[in-house]
Backbone as XML, in Angstrom:
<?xml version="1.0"?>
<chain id="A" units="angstrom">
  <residue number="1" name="UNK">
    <atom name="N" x="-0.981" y="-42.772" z="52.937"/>
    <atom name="CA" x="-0.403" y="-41.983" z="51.875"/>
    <atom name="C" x="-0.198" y="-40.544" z="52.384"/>
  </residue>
  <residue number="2" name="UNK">
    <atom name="N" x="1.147" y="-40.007" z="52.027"/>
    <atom name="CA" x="1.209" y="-38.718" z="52.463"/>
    <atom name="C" x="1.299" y="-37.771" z="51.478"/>
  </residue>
  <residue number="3" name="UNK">
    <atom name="N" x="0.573" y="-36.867" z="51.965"/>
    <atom name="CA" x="0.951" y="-35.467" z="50.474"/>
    <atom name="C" x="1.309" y="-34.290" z="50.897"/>
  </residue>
  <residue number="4" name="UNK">
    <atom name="N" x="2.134" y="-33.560" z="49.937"/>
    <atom name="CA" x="3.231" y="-32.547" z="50.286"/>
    <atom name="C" x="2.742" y="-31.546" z="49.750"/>
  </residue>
  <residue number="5" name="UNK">
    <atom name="N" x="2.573" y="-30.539" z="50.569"/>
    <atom name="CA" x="2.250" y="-29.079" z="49.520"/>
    <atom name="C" x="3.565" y="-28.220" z="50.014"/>
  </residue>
  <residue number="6" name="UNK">
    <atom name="N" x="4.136" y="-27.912" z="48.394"/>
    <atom name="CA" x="5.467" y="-27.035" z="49.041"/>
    <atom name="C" x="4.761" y="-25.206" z="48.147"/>
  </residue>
  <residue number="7" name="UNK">
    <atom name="N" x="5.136" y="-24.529" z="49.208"/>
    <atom name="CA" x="4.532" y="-23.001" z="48.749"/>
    <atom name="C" x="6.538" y="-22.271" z="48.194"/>
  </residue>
  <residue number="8" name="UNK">
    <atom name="N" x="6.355" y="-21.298" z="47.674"/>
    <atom name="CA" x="7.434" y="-20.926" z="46.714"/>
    <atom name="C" x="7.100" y="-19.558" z="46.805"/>
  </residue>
  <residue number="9" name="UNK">
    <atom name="N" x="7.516" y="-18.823" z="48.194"/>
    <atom name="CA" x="6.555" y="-17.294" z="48.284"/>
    <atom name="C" x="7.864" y="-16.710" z="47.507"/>
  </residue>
  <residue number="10" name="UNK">
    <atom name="N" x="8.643" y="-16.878" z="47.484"/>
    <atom name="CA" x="10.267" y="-15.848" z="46.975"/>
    <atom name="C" x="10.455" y="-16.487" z="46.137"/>
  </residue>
  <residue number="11" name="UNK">
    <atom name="N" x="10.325" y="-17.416" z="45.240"/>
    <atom name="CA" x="10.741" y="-17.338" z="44.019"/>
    <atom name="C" x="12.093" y="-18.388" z="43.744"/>
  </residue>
  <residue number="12" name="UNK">
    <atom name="N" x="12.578" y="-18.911" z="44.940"/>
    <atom name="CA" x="13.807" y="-19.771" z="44.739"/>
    <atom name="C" x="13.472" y="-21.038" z="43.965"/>
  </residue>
  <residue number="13" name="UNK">
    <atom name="N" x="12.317" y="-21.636" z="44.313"/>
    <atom name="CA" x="12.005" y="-22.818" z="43.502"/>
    <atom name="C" x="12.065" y="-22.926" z="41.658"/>
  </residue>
  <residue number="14" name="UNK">
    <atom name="N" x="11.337" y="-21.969" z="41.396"/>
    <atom name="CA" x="10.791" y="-21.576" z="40.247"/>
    <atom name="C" x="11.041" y="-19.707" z="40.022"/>
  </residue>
  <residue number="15" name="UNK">
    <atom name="N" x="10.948" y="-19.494" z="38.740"/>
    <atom name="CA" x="11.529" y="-18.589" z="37.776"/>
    <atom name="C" x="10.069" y="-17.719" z="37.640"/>
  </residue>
  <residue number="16" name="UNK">
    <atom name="N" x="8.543" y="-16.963" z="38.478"/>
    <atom name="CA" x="7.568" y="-16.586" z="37.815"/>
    <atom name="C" x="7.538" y="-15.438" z="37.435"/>
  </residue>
  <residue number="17" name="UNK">
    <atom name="N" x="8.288" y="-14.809" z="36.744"/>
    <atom name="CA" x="8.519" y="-13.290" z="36.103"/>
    <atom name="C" x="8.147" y="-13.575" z="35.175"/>
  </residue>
  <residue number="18" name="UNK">
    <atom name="N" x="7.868" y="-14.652" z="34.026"/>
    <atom name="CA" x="7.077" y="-15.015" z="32.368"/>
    <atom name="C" x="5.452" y="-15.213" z="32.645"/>
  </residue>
  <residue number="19" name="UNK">
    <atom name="N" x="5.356" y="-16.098" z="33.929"/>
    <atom name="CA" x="3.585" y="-15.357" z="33.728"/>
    <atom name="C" x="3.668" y="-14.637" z="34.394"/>
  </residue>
  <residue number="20" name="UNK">
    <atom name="N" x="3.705" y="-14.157" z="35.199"/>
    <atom name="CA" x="3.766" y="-12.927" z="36.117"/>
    <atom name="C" x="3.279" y="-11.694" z="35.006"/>
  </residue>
  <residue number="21" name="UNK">
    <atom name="N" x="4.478" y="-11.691" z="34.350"/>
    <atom name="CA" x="4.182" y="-10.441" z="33.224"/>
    <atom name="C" x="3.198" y="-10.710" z="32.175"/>
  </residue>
  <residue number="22" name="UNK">
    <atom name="N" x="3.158" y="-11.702" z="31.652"/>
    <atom name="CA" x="2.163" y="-12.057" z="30.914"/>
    <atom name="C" x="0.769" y="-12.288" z="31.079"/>
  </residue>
  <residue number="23" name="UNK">
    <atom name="N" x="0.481" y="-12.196" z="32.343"/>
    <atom name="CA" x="-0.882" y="-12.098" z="32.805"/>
    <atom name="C" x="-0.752" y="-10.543" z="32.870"/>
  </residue>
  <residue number="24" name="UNK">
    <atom name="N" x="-0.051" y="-9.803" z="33.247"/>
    <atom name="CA" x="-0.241" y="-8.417" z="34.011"/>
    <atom name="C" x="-0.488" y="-7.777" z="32.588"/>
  </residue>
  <residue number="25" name="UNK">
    <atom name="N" x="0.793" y="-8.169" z="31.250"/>
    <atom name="CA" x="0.657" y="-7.369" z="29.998"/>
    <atom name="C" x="-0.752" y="-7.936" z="29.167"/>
  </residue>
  <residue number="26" name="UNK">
    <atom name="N" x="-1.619" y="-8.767" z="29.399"/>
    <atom name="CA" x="-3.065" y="-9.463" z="29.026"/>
    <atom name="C" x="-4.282" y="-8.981" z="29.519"/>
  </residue>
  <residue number="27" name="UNK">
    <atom name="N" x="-4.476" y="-8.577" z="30.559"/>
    <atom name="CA" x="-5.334" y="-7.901" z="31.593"/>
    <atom name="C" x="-5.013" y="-6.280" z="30.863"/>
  </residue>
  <residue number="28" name="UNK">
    <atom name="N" x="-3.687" y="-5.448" z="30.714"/>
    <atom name="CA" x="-3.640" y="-4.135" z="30.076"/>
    <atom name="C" x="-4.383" y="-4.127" z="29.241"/>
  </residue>
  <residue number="29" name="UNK">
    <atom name="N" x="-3.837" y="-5.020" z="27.834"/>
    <atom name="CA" x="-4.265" y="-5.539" z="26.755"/>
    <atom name="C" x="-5.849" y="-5.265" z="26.793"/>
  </residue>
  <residue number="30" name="UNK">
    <atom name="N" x="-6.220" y="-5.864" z="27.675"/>
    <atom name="CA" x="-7.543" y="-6.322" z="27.537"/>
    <atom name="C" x="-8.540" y="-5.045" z="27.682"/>
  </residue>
  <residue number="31" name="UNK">
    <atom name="N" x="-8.030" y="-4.736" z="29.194"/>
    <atom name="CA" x="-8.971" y="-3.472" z="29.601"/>
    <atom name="C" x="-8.435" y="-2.328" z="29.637"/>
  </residue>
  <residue number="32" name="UNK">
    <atom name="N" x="-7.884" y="-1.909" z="28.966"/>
    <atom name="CA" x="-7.398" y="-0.448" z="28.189"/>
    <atom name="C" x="-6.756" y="-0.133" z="26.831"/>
  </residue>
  <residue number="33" name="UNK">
    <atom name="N" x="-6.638" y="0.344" z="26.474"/>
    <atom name="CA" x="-6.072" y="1.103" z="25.335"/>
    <atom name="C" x="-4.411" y="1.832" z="25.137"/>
  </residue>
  <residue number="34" name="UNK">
    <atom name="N" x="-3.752" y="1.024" z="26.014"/>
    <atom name="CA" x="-2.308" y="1.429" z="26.257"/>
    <atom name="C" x="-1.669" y="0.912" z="24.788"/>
  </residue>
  <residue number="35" name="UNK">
    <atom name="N" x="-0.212" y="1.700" z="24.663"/>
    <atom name="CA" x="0.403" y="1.117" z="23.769"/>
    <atom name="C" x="1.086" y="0.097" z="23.824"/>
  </residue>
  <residue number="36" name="UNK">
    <atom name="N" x="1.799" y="-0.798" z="23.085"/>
    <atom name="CA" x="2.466" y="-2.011" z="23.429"/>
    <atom name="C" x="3.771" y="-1.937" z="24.401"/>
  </residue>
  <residue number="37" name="UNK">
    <atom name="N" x="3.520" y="-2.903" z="25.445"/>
    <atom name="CA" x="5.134" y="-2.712" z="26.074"/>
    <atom name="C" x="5.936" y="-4.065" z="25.456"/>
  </residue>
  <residue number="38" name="UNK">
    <atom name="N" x="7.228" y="-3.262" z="25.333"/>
    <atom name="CA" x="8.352" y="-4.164" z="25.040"/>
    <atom name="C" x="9.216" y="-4.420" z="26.537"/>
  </residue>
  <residue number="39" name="UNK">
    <atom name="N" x="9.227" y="-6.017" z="26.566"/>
    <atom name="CA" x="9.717" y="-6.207" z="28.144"/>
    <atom name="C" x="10.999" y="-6.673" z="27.754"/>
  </residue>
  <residue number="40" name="UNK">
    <atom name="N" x="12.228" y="-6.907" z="28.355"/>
    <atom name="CA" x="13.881" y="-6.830" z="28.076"/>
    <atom name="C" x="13.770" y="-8.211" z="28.890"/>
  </residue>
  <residue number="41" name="UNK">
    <atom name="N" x="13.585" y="-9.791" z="28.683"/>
    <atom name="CA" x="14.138" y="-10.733" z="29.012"/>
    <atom name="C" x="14.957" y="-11.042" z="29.840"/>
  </residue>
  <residue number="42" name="UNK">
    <atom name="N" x="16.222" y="-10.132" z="29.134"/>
    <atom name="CA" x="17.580" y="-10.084" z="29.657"/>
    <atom name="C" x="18.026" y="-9.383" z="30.828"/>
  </residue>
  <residue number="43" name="UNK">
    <atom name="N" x="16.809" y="-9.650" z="32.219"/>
    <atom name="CA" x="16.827" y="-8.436" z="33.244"/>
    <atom name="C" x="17.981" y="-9.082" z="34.139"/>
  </residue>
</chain>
């Protein structure tokens, strides 16, 4: 049996700018007191 690990360092495979940001805006969230960011989807 063979198994494939494919790595995705640039981003062509997959789209990770939704967790990407969503971990980064959760962690703010969490450990500080910043105000809310509004992120534009439509980048």
């Amino acid at each position: 049996m063979t198994t494939h690990v494919y790595f995705d360092l640039d981003g062509t495979l997959t789209d990770p700018f939704e967790g990407i940001t969503q971990c980064i805006l959760y962690a703010l969230d969490t450990l500080s007191d910043l105000p809310d960011i509004i992120i534009d989807k439509n980048r």
